[in-house]
N, C-alpha and C positions, 0 to 999 in steps of 0.2 A: 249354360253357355254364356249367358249373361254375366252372368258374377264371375266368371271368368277371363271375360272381357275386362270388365272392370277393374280387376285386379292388377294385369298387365298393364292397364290406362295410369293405375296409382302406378307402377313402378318407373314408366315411361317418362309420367309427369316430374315426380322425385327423381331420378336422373337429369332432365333437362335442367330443372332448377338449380340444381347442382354447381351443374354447369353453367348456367349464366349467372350467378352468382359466384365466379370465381374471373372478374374482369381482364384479369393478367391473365389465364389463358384463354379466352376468348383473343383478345388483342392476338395473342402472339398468335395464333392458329392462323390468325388474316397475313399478319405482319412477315409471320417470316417466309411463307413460299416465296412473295414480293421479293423481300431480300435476299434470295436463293439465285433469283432471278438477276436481280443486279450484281451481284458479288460473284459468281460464277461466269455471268456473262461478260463482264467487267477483268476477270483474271484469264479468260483462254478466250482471248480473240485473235486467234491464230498465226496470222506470221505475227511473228514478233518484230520489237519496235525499238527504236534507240537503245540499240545494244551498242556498249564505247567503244572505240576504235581511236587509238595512237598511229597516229601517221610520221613518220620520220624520213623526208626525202632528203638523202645522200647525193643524189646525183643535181636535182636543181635543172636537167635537160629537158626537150621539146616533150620525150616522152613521157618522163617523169611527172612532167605539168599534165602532161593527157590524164596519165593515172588517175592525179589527184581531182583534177576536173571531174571525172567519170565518177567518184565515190563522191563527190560532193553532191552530185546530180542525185546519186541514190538518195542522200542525207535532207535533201530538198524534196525529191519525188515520192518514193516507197517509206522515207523513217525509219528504216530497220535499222539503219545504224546513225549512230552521231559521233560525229568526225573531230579528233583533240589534235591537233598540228603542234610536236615536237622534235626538238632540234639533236636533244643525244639519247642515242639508242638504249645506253645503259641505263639511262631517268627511265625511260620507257618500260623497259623490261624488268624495272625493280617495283616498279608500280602498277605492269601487267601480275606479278608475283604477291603485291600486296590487296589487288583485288581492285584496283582503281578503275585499269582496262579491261572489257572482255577480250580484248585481242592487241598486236601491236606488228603495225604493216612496217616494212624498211627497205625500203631502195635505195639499194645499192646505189654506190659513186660512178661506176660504167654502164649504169642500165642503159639510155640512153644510146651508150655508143655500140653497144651488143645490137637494140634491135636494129639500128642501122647495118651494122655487118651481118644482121641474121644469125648470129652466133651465139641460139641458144637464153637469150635473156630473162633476170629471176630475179623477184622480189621474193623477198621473206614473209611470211607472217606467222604470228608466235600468235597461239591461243590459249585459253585459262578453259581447260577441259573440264573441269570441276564439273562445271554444267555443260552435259554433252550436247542438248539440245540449240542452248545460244552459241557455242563455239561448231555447229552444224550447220548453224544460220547463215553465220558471219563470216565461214568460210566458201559459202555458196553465193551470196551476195559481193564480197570482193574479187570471187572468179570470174562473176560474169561481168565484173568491171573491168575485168586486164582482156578478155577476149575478143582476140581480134584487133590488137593495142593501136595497130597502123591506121585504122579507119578511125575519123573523129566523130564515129557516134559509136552506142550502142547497139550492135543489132540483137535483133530478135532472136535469131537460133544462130547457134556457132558450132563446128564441129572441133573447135580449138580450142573451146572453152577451158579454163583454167593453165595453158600452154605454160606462162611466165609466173606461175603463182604455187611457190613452195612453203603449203601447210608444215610446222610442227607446233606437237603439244606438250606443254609446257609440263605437265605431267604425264604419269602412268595411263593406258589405255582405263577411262572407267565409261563401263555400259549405262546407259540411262537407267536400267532398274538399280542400279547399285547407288546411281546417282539420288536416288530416294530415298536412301538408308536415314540420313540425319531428320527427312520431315516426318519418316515410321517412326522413329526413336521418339521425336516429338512431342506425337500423337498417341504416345505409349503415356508420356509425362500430363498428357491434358487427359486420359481418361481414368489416370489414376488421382488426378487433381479430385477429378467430378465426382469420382465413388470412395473418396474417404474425407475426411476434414469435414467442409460443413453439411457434406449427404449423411452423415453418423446422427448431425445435429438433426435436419430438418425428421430423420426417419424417428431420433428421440422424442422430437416436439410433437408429431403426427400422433405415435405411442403413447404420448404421455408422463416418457420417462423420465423428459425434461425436469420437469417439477419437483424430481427428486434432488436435483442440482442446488436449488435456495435453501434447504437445510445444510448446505456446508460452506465454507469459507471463501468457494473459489469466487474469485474475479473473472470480468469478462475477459483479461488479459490472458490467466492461468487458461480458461477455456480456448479460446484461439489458439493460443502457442502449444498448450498439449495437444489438440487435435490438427494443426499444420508439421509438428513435428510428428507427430506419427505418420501424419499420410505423407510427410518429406520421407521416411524409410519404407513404406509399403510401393512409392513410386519410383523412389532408388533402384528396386529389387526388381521392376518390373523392366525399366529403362535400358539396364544392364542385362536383361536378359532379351530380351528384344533385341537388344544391338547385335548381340553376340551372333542368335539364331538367326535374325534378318542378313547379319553380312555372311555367315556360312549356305544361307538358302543362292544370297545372289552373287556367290563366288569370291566371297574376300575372308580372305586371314589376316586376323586385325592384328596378331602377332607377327607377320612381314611388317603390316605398313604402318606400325605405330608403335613408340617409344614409351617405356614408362612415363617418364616422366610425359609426354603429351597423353598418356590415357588420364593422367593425373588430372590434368587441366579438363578432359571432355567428365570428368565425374565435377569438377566444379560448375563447369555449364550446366550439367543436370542436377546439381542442385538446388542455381540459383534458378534455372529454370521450373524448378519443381515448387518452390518459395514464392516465385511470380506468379505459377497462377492458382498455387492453394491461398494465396492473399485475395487475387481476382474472385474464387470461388466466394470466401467469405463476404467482399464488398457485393456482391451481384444476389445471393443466395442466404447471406446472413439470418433475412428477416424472414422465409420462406417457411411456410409451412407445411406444408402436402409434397409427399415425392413425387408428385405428377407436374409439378413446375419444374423439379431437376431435372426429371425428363424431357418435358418437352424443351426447356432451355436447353439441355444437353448436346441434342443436334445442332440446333440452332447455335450455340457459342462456338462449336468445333468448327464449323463454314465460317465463319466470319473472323475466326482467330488462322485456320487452318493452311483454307486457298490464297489470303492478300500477303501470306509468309513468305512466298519463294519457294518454299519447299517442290513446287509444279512447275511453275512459270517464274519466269524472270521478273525480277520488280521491276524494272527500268521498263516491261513494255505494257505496265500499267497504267490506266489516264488516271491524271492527275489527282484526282481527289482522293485514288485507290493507294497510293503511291503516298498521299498525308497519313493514311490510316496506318499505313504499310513501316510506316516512322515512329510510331506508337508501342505498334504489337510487338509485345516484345519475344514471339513466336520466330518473328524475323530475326533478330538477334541470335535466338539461340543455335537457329538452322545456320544462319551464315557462319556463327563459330563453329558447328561442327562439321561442316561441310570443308573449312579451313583446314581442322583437325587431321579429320579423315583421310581428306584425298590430296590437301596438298605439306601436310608435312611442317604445323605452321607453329610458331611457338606463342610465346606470352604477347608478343609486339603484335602482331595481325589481328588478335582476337580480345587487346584490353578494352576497347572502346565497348564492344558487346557485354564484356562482363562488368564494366562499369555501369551500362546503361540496366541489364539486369538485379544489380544490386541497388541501384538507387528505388527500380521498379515495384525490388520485392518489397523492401523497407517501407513503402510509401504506402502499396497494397494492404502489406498485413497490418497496417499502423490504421487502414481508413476500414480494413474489414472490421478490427478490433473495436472501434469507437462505434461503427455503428450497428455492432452487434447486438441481437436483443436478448434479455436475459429476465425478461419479466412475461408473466403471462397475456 
């Protein structure tokens, strides 16, 4: 019984060891619930917060000012929305179309003199459904601004509420689960990042198989570039089939709502998207050696690339610092162009800025995963 004690006591003791002698996952075991903790609680803090809003008063009268008064009072009190005061309806609604505004309010030139005669009076407001959740928001918070118009505050409960306030959306009905497609497809591209390119590497180095690499010619370059391009087609195949199935599961036929030529454009986003974080992988994982660090970084990098995307939550009702990181990931980028693609029908013009900033991303990635790549024992 003794020596059997014993035995297990060796095994226990070489286990711990182990494990405290691998400092990087020690750290990260501590480090990352913490940061679980802030990044989650940090991107769903419930109502949402400065969501944009174009205001266009046509009419210029007592009530008109009430309106506006009443939505500035929100933009001061609650922050759900933050208030842009323009002057022609068509700037508004080409820049609600380009993604500038979540929404674009317009009162009318008679508002004013309708609610005076009681005859029925109606502001517009146009919403960028894309995102059903913020345009669900913003259409609840500007009703309960028109309710009740004739009194100069707002009250608490109205049985009036939304009376003078006609919602349309700017696009096609899409449901919040469908509105998720582009951050599934994503998350389709970051998990095929993580299980080919440099997980092939670290699983050779672990093996030993590494070592068969310095009997031949190749460069640290030929190894990066072969194994980023191959996992760029193993996550091509993955991305596009994800898409396909995800939008058939939550009610979309991507052959209604999309043109060749724009499927064209969302297989370039998944490219460079795919180049962006097989270059990420190499810079982060490069030097790694144990598939237990891919692991556990694996979780940990999908939360902190995942949730400050937008793919869930709006960026805008991020605090600030989430909202600098949010400027970075270039996770956000690729969701905003497909979310453009998708739902609103969007061509090369709305989604260059995305794929500029992803191609600069990948270039820079795979240039710094490249360099410091290791290739010696």
């Amino acid at each position: 019984m003794h020596k059997k004690i014993q035995r297990i006591y060796a095994l226990l003791e070489r286990d711990l060891r182990k494990f405290i002698r691998n400092p990087l996952v020690v750290v990260v075991s501590i480090v990352m619930p913490i940061l679980y903790l802030v990044i989650l609680g940090s991107s769903f803090q419930g109502e949402l917060k400065r969501l944009s809003l174009a205001v266009v008063d046509l009419d210029g009268g007592p009530y008109a000012e009430r309106v506006v008064r009443r939505i500035r009072a929100i933009e001061a009190g609650r922050k759900s929305i933050k208030v842009y005061t323009l002057r022609d309806q068509a700037t508004a609604i080409k820049a609600l179309h380009d993604g500038v505004f979540k929404g674009v309010l317009i009162i009318p030139g008679d508002f004013s003199k309708k609610v005076i005669r009681g005859s029925d009076p109606t502001v517009g407001l146009f919403l960028d459904n894309a995102e059903s959740i913020s345009a669900n928001t913003l259409e609840g918070a500007v009703a309960g601004a028109l309710s009740d118009i004739k009194t100069a505050f707002i009250p608490v409960r109205s049985e009036r509420q939304g009376l003078f306030l006609r919602a349309v959306n700017i696009y096609r009905k899409i449901d919040y689960d469908q509105s998720l497609i582009p951050g599934v497809v994503i998350m389709a591209i970051f998990l095929g990042a993580m299980t080919t390119g440099v997980f092939n590497v670290v699983m050779d180095r672990f093996l030993g198989i590494e070592e068969s690499y310095f009997l031949t010619p190749l460069t640290k370059a030929d190894i990066v570039l072969g194994l980023v391009l191959s996992g760029l087609i193993v996550t091509m195949v993955l991305a596009v089939t994800v898409l396909f199935f995800g939008s058939l599961a939550a009610g979309i036929y991507l052959w209604r709502i999309i043109s060749l030529k724009g499927f064209f454009w969302v297989l370039v986003v998944f490219v460079l998207s795919a180049l962006s974080l097989q270059g990420l992988m190499f810079m982060i994982l490069g030097r790694a050696n144990h598939p237990r660090i891919v692991g556990i970084l694996g979780g940990f990098l999908n939360v902190i690339f995942f949730f400050p995307s937008g793919a869930v939550y709006p960026v805008e009702s991020f605090p600030g610092w989430l909202q600098a990181f949010a400027r970075v990931n270039p996770e956000t980028y690729s969701i905003h162009a497909l979310r453009a693609l998708l739902f609103k029908g969007a061509g090369l013009g709305a989604i260059q800025g995305d794929l500029v900033f992803l191609a600069v991303f990948a270039f820079i990635s795979v240039a710094i995963g490249t360099a410091s790549f290791k290739r010696t024992l």
